[in-house]
N, C-alpha and C positions, 0 to 999 in steps of 0.2 A: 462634532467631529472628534471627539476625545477617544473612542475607540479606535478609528479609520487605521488602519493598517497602511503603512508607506516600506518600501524596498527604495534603498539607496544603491545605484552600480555605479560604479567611478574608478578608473583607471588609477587615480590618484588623490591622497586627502591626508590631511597634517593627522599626528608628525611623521607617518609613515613614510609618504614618498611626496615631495615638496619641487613638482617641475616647472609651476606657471599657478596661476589666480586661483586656476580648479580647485589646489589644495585645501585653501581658505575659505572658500565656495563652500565644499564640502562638509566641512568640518561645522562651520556657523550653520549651515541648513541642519545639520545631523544633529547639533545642538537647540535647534528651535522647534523642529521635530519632538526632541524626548521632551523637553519644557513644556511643552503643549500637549501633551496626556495622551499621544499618540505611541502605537507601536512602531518601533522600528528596528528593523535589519537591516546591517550595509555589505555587502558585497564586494570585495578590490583583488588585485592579484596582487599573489606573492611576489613581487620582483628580487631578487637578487643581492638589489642595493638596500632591502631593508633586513636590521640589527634585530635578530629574533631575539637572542638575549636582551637586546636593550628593553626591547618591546614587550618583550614576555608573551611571545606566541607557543603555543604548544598545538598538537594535532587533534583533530576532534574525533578519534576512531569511530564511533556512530557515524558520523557524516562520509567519513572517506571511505572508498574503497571502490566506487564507479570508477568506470571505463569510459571514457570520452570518445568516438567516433570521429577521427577529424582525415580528411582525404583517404580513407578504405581503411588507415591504421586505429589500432587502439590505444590510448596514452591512460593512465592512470593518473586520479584526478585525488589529490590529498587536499584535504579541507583543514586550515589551523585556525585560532581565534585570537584574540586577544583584545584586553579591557582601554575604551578612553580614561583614565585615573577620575578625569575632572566628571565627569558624568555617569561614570559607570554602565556605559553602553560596551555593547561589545562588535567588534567588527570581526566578519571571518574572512580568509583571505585561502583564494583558489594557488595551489600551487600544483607542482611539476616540472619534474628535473629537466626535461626536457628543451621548456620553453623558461621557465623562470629564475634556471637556475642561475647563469651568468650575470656577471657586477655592472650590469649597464640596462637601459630601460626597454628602449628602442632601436636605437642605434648600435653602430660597434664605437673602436677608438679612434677610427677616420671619420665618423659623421657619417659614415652609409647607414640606410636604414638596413634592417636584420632580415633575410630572403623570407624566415618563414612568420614576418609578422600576420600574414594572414592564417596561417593555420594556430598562432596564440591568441586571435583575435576569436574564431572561430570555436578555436576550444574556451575560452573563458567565457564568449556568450551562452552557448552552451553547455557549458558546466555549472553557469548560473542558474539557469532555469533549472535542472536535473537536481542541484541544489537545494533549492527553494522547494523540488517537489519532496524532496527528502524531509523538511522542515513540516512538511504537513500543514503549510502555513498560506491562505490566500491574501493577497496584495491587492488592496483598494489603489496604490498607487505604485505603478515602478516607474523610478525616476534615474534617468539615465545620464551619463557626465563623459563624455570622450568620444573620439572617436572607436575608440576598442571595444565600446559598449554599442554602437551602432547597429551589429546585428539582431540586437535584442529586441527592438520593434517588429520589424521583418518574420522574428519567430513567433512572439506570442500573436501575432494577428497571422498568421498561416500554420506552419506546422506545428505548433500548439496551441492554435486557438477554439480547439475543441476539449482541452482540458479545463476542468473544473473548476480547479484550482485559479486559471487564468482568465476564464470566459467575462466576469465581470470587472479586470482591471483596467485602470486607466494608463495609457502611458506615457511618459513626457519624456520628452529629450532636451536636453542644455545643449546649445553648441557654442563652443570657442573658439576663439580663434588662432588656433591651430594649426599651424604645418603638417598635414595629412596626403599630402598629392602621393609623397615617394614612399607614405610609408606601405603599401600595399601592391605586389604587382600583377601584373596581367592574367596570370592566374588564379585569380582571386575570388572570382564569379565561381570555377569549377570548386575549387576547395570551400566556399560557404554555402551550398546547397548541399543540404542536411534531409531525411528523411525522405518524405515526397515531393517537395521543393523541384521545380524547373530552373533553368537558366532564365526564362520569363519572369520569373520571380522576384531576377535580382534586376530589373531591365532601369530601374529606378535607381541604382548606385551606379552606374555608367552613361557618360554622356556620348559615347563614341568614341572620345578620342583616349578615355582615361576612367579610372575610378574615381567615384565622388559619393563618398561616406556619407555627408554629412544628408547627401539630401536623398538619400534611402531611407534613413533615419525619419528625415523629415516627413515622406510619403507616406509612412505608417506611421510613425505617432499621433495619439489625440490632442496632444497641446504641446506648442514648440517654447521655451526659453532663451532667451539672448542671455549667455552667460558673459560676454564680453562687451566691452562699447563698440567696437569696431569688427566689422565681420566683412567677410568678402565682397561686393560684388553681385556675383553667383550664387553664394545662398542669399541674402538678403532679395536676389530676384526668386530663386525656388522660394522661402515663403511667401512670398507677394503674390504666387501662384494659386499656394494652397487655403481652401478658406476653412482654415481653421484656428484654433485660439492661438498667441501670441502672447507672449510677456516680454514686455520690451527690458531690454537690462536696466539693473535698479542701483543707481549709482552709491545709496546712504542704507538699505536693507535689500538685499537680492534675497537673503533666506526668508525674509520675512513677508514679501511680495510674492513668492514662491508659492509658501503655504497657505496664502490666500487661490492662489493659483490652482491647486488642487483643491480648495473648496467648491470654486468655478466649476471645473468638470466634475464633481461628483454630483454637484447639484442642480448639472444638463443634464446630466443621465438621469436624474427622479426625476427632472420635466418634460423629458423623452419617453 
């Protein structure tokens, strides 16, 4: 597996933006990844709150310069990078003044979540993939970490899942446990149908009474991750649904259980 190509997406990973377990999650996988003779690219959004100078982000002009489609408008999609020191990985990070710019993640400074988190969830998942086509680069693994990465299943198994680039990756999603009910509202279905996408499309992030992220996510991905100990309920019943792989959370190595995790599906798909 030393060549296997892995894509990292995650909303959040040290030391850039430190909100909950993900950060650290992140970070240890992203490091056992390079250790292990793999390629890897990671994926996160510019938020706001993170210190470009401290970081030493700069803009990747190659990269930037696409137009993101998010509800009929166009938003320009700027792509910066910046080095882990201890590994010498590099992480790039999706920005835009629009959605990224303000000093807070989610929320405002009352605890309301931000109206248009659907349309930054929607331009970050795709601006990821549009990304990635830009790197010329295919993905043996995209592994995904948040709710704000959610969409990203959804898309490489339908409206890009006749691209080349995509057609033979596997993808996994981590769910946490996460306060995601408010962060998306009722409009949410209209503004993340992209392309040729229906409203049927998304029939799978909606229970009726509300959005539920997580188990859209789950409906398309090949193989699900317990990123936390403790999950809801409701997803823990959505996967008990789905028959497909599981990795239960790993209390003393989650990174390292992971990347056994993607050896699993890559070497279903040879015995497939």
């Amino acid at each position: 597996m030393s060549k296997k190509k892995v894509l990292i997406v995650t909303q959040e990973m040290n030391p850039y933006t430190a909100l909950s377990e993900m950060s650290d999650i992140t970070l240890k996988l992203a490091q056992n990844i390079h250790d292990n003779g793999m390629e890897i690219r990671i994926l996160m959004p510019r938020f706001g709150t993170i210190n470009e100078r401290r970081h030493r982000l700069h803009e990747v002009v190659r990269l930037s310069g696409m137009n993101i489609i998010v509800d009929d408008d166009d938003f320009p999609l700027i792509i910066k990078v910046a080095s882990l020191q201890e590994t010498r990985m590099q992480v790039y990070f999706l920005d835009n003044e629009d959605f990224f710019s303000r000093k807070s993640v989610f929320s405002d400074d009352m605890g309301e979540p931000f109206e248009d988190n659907a349309d930054r969830m929607v331009f970050f998942c795709k601006g990821v993939i549009e990304t990635v086509k830009k790197f010329g680069w295919s993905p043996d693994i995209v592994h995904c970490h948040g709710w704000m990465t959610s969409l990203i299943p959804l898309y490489l198994k339908t409206a890009y899942k006749a691209d080349p680039l995509f057609q033979n990756s596997k993808v996994v999603y981590s769910i946490y446990a996460d306060a995601i009910e408010k962060m998306v509202t009722d409009n949410f279905l209209a503004k993340a149908t992209i392309n040729n996408l229906t409203a049927s499309d998304l029939d799978s992030y909606q229970n009726g009474s509300g959005v539920m992220l997580h188990h859209g996510a789950i409906a398309y991905a090949d193989g699900l991750i317990k990123g936390s100990d403790r999950l809801s309920d409701t997803v823990l019943q959505a996967l008990n649904k789905m028959d497909k792989p599981v990795l239960d959370y790993q209390e003393e190595d989650l990174a390292g259980a992971s990347i056994e995790f993607y050896q699993s599906l890559l070497t279903q798909e040879v015995s497939e």
